[in-house]
C-alpha positions in Angstrom: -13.1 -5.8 10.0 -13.9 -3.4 6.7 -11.5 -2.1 4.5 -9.9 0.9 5.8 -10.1 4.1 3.8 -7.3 7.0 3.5 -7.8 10.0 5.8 -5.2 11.6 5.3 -1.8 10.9 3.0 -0.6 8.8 5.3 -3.1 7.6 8.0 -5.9 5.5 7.6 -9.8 5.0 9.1 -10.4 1.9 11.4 -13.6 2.4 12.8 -16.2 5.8 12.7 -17.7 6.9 16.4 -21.0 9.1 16.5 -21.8 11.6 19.3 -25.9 11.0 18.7 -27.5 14.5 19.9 -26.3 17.1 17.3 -25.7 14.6 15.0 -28.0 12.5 14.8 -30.8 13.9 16.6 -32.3 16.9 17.8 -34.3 18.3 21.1 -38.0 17.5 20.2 -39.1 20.2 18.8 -42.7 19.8 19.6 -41.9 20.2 23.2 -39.5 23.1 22.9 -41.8 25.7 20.8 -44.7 26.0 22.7 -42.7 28.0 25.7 -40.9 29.8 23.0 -44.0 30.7 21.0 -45.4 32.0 24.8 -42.2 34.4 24.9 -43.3 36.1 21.8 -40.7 34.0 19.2 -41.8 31.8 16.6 -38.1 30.0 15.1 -38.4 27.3 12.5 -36.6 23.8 12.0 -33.1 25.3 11.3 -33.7 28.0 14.0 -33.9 25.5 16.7 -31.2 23.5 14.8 -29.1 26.7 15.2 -29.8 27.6 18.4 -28.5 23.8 20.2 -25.1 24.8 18.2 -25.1 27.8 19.6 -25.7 26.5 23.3 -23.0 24.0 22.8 -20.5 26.4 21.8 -21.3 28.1 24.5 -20.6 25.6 26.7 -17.4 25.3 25.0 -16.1 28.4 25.9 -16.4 28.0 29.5 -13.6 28.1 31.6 -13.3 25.8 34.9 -14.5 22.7 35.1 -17.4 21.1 32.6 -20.6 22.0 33.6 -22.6 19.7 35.9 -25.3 17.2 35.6 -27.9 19.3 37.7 -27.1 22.4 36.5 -26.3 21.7 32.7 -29.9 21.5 31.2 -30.6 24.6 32.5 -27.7 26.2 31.4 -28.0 24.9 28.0 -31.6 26.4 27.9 -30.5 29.8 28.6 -28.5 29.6 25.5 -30.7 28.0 23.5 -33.5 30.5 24.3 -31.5 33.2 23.7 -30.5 31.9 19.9 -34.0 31.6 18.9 -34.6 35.6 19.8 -35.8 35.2 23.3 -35.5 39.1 24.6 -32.1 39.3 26.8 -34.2 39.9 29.9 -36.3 36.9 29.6 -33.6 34.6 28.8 -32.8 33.5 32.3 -36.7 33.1 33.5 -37.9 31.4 30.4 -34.6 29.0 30.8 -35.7 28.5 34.6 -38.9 27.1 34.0 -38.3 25.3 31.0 -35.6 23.2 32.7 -38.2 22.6 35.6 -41.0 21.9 32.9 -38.9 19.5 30.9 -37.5 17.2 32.3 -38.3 13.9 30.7 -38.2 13.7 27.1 -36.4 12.2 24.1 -34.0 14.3 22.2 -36.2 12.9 18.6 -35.9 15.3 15.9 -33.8 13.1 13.3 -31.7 15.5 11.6 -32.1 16.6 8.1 -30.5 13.9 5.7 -29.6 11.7 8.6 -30.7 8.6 7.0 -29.1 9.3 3.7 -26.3 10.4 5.2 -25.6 7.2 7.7 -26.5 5.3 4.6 -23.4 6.6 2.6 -21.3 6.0 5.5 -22.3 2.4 6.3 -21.2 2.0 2.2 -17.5 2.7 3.5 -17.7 -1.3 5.4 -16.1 0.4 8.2 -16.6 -0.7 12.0 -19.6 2.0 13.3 -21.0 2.8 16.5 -22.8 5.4 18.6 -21.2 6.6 22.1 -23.7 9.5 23.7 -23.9 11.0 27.1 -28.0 10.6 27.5 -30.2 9.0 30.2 -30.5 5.2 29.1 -32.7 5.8 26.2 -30.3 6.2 23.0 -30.8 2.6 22.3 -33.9 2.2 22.3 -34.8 5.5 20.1 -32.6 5.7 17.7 -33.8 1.9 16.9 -37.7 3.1 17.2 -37.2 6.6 15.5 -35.5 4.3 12.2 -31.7 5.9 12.8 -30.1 2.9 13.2 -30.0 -0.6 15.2 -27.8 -2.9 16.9 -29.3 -5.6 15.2 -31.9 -6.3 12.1 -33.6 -3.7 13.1 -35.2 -0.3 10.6 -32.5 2.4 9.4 -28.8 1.3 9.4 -26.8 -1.5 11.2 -24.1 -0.5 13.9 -22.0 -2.3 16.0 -22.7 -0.8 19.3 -24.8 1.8 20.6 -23.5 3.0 24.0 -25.0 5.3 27.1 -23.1 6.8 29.2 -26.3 6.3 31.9 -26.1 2.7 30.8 -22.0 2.2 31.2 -21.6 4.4 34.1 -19.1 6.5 32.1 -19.8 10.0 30.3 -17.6 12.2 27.9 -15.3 13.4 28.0 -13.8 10.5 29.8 -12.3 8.5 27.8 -13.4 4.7 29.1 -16.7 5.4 27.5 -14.9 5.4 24.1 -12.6 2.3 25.2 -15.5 0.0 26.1 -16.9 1.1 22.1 -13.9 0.1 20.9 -13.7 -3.2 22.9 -17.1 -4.2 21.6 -16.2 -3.0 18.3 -13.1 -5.4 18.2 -11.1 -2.2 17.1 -7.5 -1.2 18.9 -8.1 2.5 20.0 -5.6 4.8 18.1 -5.8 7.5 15.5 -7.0 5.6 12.8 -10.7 5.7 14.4 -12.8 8.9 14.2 -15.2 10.5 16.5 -17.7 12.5 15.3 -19.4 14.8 17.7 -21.4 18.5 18.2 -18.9 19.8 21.3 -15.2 20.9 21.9 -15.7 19.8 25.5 -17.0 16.2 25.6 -16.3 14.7 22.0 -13.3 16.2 21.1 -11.5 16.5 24.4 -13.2 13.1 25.2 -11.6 11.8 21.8 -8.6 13.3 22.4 -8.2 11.7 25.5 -8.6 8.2 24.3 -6.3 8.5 21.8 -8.8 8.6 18.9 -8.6 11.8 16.3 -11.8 13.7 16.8 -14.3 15.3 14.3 -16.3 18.3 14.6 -19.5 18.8 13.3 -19.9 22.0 13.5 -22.5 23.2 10.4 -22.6 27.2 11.8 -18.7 27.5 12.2 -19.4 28.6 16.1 -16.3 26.0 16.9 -14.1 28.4 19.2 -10.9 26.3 18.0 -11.2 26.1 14.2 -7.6 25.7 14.0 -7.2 23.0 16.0 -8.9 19.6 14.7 -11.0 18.6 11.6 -14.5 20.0 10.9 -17.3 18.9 9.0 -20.5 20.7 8.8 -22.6 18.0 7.9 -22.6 13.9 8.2 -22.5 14.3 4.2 -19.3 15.1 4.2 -17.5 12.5 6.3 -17.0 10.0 3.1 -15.6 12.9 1.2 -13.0 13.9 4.5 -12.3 10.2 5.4 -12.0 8.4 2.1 -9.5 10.2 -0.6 -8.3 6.6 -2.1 
């Protein structure tokens, strides 16, 4: 195991989870714009950047239970359309027939300064590993699109890489981030960190496992700001995490 650097004054980093969409990667934007650009709206990079923040939060806020599998794409949509300008009476169509349009694609926009960013982390010698809620791909992209690898592999070296559509386990429950853990060889307290994009699945799910949860959260949509530790950008996880 690495050394362990100070989080806090008294508590110290084990190991460093990463949520992979919102952090590390991004709808492709390639598929998303041209159904957009057909309802009249023309958003850039950051726009679309903005907009899955948005649709997160959103998700955040709701009350009852977490949204489900067959219905969650969609919903997401709907906000997502809606923060790149779509006109409030289009929102719901647009959303309709994108989620019936797409309906196989890789979330591989690598965000801005990812590499550079994953870089300076891996320089900590910490344990460091992916746990995402996708469809049995993660692997396999973030290893092709140069992110990072499991083994020798382009972009940096983690110690696992786990799918929920792989292990059978999603966020927020928290066996997803025990078997990480277990691979990782690390014990499962608050000395490891989670970094992920949603209240709902990363830092409940974190929570839950008895791991201390980080929020990236660039836009400041969090609708808890008071209650766990924010980032807005992978940059500045060294800077929170390692004060000795």
């Amino acid at each position: 195991m690495g050394a362990a650097c100070t989080y806090s004054a008294d508590v110290t980093v084990s190991a460093i989870l990463l949520d992979a969409g919102g952090v590390l990667v991004f709808p492709q934007s390639d598929v998303m714009l041209p159904p957009l650009l057909s309802a009249g709206v023309t958003p850039d990079m950051d726009t679309l950047r903005r907009a899955h923040y948005r649709a997160m939060s959103v998700q955040d806020r709701l009350d009852g239970p977490e949204p489900q599998p067959d219905t969650w794409w969609r919903d997401y949509l709907v906000e997502y359309v809606t923060a790149c300008g779509v006109a409030d009476g289009s929102c719901e169509r647009l959303a309709k027939e994108m989620s019936l349009a797409i309906v196989s694609f890789g979330w591989t926009d690598v965000g801005p300064q990812v590499a550079e960013d994953l870089r300076a982390i891996a320089t900590l010698g910490l344990p460091l590993g992916v746990v995402s809620n996708s469809d049995g791909t993660v692997q396999a992209e973030l290893h092709r699109l140069g992110v990072c690898s499991v083994d020798d592999g382009a972009g940096v070296r983690v110690g696992v890489v786990l799918d929920s559509a792989v292990v059978g386990i999603a966020k927020p429950d928290p066996g997803i981030f025990r078997i990480a853990l277990e691979r990782l060889g690390v014990p499962a307290d608050e000395t490891v960190l989670h970094v992920g994009d949603s209240l709902r699945y990363d830092v409940a799910g974190a929570r839950a496992a008895g791991i201390r949860p980080v929020h990236l959260d660039p836009y400041g949509f969090c609708p808890a700001p008071a209650d766990h530790s924010h980032i807005t950008s992978l940059a500045d996880l060294p800077e929170l995490i390692c004060t000795a």
